[in-house]
N, C-alpha and C positions, 0 to 999 in steps of 0.2 A: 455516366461520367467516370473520367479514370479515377482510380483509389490508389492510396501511396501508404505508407510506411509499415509494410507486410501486411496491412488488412485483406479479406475478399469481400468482394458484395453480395456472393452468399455466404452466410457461415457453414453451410453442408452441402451434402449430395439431398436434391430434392426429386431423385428421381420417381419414387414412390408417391409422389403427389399430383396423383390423379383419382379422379373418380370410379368406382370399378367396374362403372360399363364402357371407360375408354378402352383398357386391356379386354374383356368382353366381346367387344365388336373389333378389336385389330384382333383376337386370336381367330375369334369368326372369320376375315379377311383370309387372313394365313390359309385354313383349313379349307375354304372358298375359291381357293388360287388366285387372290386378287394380291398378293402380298407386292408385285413390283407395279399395280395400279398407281397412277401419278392421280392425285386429287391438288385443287385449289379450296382455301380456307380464309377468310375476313374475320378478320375480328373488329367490331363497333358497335356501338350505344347507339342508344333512340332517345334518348332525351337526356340534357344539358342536367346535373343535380339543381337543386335550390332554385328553378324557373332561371337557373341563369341564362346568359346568351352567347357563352362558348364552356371549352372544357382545355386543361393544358395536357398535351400529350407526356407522359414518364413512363419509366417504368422499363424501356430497352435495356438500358443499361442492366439490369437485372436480369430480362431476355437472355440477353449475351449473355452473362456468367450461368444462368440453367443452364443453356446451350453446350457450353462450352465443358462444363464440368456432367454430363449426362450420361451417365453409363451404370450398367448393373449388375452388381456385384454380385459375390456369395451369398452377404447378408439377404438380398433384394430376390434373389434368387430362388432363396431356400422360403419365401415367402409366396412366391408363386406357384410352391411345390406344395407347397402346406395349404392353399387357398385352391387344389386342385386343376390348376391350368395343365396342361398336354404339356410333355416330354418336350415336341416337338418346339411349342409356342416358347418353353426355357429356352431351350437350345437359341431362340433366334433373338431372345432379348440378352444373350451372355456377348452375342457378337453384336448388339446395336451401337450404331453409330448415325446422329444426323447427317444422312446425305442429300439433302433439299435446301430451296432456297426461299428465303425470309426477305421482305421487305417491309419497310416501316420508316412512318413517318419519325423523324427526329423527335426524343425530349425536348421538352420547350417551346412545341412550334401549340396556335390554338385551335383547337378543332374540333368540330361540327356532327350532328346526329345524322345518324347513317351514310356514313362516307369511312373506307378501309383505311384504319391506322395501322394497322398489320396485316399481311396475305401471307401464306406462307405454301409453299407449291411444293410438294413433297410426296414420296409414296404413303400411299391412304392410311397407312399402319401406323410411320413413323407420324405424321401430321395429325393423326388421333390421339395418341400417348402425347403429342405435348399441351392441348386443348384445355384441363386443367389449372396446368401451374400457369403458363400463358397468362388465361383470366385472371388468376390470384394476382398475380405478378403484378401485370397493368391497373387492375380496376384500384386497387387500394395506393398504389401509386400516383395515381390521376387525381382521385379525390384529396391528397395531400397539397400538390400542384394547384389546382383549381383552387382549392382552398384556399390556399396563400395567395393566390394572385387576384384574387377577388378582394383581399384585404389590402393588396399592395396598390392597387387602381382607385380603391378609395383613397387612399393615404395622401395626403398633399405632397405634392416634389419637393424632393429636400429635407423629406421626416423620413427618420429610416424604421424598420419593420422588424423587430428582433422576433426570430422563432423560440419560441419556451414550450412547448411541448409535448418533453419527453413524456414528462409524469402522468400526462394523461392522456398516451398511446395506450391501445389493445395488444399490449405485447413489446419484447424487446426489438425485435423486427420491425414492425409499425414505429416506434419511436425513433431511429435511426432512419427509417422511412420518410418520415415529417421533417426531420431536422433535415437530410439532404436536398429534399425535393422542394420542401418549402425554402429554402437559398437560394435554389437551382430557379425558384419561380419570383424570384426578388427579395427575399430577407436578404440585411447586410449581415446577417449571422443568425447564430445559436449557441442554447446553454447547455446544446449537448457533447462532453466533453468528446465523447469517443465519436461523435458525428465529424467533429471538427475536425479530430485526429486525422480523420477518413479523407477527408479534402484537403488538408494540406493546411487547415484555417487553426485557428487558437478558439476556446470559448468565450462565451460572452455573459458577462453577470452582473449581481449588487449586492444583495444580502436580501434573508430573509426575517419574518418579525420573530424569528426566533431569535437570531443575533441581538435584540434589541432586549428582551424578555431575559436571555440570558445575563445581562450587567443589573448595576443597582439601579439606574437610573438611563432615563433615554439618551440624555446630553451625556454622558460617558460612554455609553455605546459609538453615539455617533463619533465623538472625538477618535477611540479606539479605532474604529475604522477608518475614518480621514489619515490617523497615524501611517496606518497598515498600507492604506491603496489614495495618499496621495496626488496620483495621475488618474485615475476614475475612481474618484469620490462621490458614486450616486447614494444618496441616501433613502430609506423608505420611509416613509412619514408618516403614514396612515396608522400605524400598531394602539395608540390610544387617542389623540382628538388633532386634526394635521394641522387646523388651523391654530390653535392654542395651545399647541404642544409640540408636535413635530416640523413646522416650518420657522417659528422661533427657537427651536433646540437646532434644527440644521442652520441658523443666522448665526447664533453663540458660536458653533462649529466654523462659518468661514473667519470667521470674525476672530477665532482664536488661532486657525489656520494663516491668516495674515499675519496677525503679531508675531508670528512664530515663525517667520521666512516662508512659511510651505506656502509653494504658488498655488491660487484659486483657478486657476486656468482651464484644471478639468473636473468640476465640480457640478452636479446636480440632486435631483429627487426624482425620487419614482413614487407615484401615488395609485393602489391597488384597491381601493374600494373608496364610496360613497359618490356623490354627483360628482363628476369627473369636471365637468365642466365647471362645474361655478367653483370647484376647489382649485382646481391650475388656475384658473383668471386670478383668483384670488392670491394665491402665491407667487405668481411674475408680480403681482403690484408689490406686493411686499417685500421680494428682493433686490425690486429696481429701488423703493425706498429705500432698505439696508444696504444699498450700492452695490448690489450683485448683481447686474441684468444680464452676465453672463450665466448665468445658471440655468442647464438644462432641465428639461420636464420631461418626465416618463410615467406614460400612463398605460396600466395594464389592467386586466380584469377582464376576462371573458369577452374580450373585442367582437366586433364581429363587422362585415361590411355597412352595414346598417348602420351600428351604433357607435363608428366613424364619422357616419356621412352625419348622423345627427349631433356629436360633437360640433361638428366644423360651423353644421347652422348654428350653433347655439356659444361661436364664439371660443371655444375650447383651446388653450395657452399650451401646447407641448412641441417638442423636439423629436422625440420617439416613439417608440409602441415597442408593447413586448407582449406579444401574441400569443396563446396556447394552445388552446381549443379547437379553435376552430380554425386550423392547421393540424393537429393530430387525429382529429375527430370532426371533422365538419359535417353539419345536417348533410343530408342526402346520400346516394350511390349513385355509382356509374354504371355499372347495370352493362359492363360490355357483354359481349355473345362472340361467341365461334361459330361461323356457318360457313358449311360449303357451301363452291359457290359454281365450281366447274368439277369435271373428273373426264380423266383423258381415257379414251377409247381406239387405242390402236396409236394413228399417229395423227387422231384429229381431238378438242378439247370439244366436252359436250355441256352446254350451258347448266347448273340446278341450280333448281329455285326454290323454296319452302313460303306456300300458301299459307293465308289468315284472311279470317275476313274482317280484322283490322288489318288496312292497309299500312297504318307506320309499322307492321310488324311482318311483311313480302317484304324478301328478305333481293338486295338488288345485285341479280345473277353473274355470271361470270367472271374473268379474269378482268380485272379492269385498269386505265388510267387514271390517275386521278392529277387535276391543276390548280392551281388559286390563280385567279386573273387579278392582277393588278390595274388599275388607273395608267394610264402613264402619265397624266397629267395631276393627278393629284399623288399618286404612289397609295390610295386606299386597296385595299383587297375587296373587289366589287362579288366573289362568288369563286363558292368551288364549282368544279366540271371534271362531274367522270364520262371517261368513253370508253368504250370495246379497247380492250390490247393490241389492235392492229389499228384502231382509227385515228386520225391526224387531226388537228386543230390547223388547218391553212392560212385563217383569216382573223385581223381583228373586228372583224364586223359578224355579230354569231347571237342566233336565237340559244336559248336558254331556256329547259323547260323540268320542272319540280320532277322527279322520279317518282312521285307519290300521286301526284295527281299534274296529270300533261293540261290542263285547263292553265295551269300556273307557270306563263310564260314572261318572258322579260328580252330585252335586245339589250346587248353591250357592245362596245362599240369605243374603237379608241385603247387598246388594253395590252398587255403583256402575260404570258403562261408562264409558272416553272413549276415543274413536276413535285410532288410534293411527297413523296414514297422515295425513301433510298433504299438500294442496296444492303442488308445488312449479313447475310452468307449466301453464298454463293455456290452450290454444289456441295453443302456443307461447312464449307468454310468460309471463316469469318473476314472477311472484305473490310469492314466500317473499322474506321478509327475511331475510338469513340472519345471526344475532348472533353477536357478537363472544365471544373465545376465553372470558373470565371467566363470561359466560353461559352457553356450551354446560360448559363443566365444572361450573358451580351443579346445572343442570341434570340432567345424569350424576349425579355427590352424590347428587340428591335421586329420584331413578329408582333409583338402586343402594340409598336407604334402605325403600325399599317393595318388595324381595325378600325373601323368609326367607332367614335365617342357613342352613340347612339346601342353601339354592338356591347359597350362594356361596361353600359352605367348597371348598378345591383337591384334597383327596382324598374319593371318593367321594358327591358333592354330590346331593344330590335332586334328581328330573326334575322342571322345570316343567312344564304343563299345556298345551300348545298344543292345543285344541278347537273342536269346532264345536257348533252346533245340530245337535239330532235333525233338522230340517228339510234341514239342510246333507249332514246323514251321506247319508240317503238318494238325495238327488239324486245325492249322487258314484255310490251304488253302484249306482242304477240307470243311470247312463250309463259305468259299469265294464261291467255286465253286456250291455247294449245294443251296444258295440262290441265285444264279448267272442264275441256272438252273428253280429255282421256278420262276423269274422274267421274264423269256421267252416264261414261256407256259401263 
């Protein structure tokens, strides 16, 4: 997503951020004479975090600015000199430059285990040294995104999602992480000031029970601040007993706020611990009694999609969410990989594969296409389709069959393709424009509304359909069996 008012989306050169057997195996390359070998690379997960039933792709954005800012200094230099690498292997990282090309799928868009969100086609060397930051980049970006958008799906339309999260990121980077990606995947904001800087947005607050702790009394606290902010007068309630202390001290508050000209128009509570539910029921009753049924409710405390969906059963009175956790931190990982998947041989591409004898972990070969078929009649996204790089989709009438196991077939029928990998450098250079935050969340919106309900409920959600052509299955499993065969003589 673009960044404005002098920030970058990296704060450094992260060229040094790789593992050290990527330099290892490119200098091996170098010394090898494979240095202008063309390889292809996938980067994808095998399993969704938290049993869920998709993952939200992030993390480009960040892509692009490694990319762009990628070069190796003195500093970086003198490191490779001291860590023993060859004259030679310096010499060729003083002149590096990405000149390969990257595709990927869009920020925002949802997507599925073992299908390429990233390939990157580059000579073997350069396409090793970014294998690293790549992972770092994407995985912990993704799991921000998914996060948030697992929270925002539970949310009823029309409750909005505030990101609170900084405080409890794994770092400054992670926190800035959360606060972006979690907007970017449906929060109407965040409390993080310099996240917001970064997008163009303002932050988003209340007060904490220290504001409250701080005055003699709760009702003076609260007054002080209705003074102060007026136009968002959320109060917190919870600091000592909400029902018999902080929802009749925020009533004396509108109620002294009236007498006093100040409009009640943008007045609420935020309530941060004990039974959520039975305390919001219980404070809408009591302010539509003290005649404030305009008063918003904000409920926060360790959310999670679950204990959403069981608010809502259980009747739960709120306006908003202010989310933390599980947006900066959510259970699970993404768990992506780098694998090659082709390496060109002259002027022809040689399929590789990496064997397991767990099958979700055959890893699925070559340069590929990849589609989302849509419905045409309903607009649902019925299944991804990857094919070989040169194979066509002709028809809407087309078998379907699991990459993992060809037993697992299905017919569609009736449907629409669009390619789901853009462009993002091209011979090195950066092609993609990359749009601003309101657009990659429209975006997101409108990607998450052409899922079945079924693909996105948080408990026990239906598997999407990641597929190939019958054309596709085969070729995998005749070069499964092929190397299968080399391995036994």
């Amino acid at each position: 997503m673009k960044i404005f008012n002098g920030y970058e989306r990296l704060g450094r050169n992260y060229s040094l951020l790789t593992d050290n057997y990527e330099h290892k195996m490119a200098q091996g390359y170098l010394a090898s004479g494979k240095k202008d070998t063309l390889a292809a690379f996938d980067v994808f997960f095998r399993k969704v975090p938290n049993n869920g039933g998709y993952a939200i792709m992030a993390g480009v954005d960040k892509v692009i600015s490694y990319i762009e800012h990628l070069h190796f200094g003195e500093k970086e230099l003198d490191y490779f000199k001291r860590a023993g690498f060859s004259d030679e292997y310096v010499e060729y990282l003083r002149n590096f430059k990405f000149t390969g090309t990257i595709k990927a799928m869009p920020d925002g868009t949802p997507v599925f285990p073992n299908e390429p969100l990233i390939t990157v086609v580059a000579k073997v060397m350069e396409a090793q040294i970014l294998e690293t930051a790549i992972l770092s980049l994407v995985n912990g970006a993704m799991e921000h995104a998914t996060g948030a958008r697992r929270i925002i799906e539970a949310t009823p339309k029309g409750v909005g999602v505030m990101e609170f999260g900084a405080r409890r990121a794994d770092g400054t980077e992670a926190a800035i992480d959360a606060s972006l990606y979690g907007m970017m995947a449906g929060c109407i904001g965040t409390s993080n000031d310099e996240a917001a800087d970064m997008v163009n947005k303002v932050g988003l607050g209340t007060m904490a029970h220290s504001w409250i702790e701080s005055f003699d009394n709760e009702l003076e606290a609260f007054k002080e601040f209705a003074r102060n902010y007026p136009n968002n007068c959320i109060l917190l309630v919870d600091t000592f007993d909400t029902l018999r202390s902080g929802i009749p001290n925020a009533i004396k508050t509108f109620e002294w706020m009236r007498e006093n000209g100040i409009s009640t128009d943008h007045i609420g509570i935020r309530i941060d611990s004990g039974d959520l539910a039975y305390l919001s029921k219980e404070a809408r009753k009591m302010f539509i009694e003290a005649g404030f049924p305009q008063t918003k409710i904000c409920l926060s405390n360790g959310l999670t999609a679950e204990t959403i969906e069981t608010l809502i059963n259980q009747g739960a009175e709120f306006d908003s969410l202010g989310v933390g956790d599980n947006i900066s931190k959510p259970e699970g990982r993404m768990g992506c990989v780098y694998k090659e998947v082709a390496l060109k041989d002259g002027s022809t591409w040689v399929p590789k594969i990496k064997l397991s004898e767990d099958t979700i972990k055959i890893v699925n070969p070559d340069i590929k296409n990849l589609y989302r078929a849509y419905d045409k009649n309903t607009g649902y996204a019925v299944a991804d389709i990857m094919t070989r790089e040169n194979e066509q989709i002709e028809s809407d009438d087309l078998i379907i069959v699991s990459p993992t196991d060809y037993l697992k077939k299905q017919r569609i029928t009736d449907f629409e393709i669009v390619p789901l990998q853009q462009t993002i450098f091209d011979n090195g250079k950066l092609v993609f424009d990359d749009p601003d935050l309101d657009t990659v969340k429209a975006y997101c919106e409108a990607q998450m509304a052409t899922l079945y309900p079924e693909v996105k409920r948080a408990n026990m959600p239906s598997v999407y359909h990641v597929s190939a052509t019958p054309e596709y299955v085969e070729f995998k499993n005749n070069l499964i069996e092929e190397h299968k065969s080399l391995a036994l003589k």
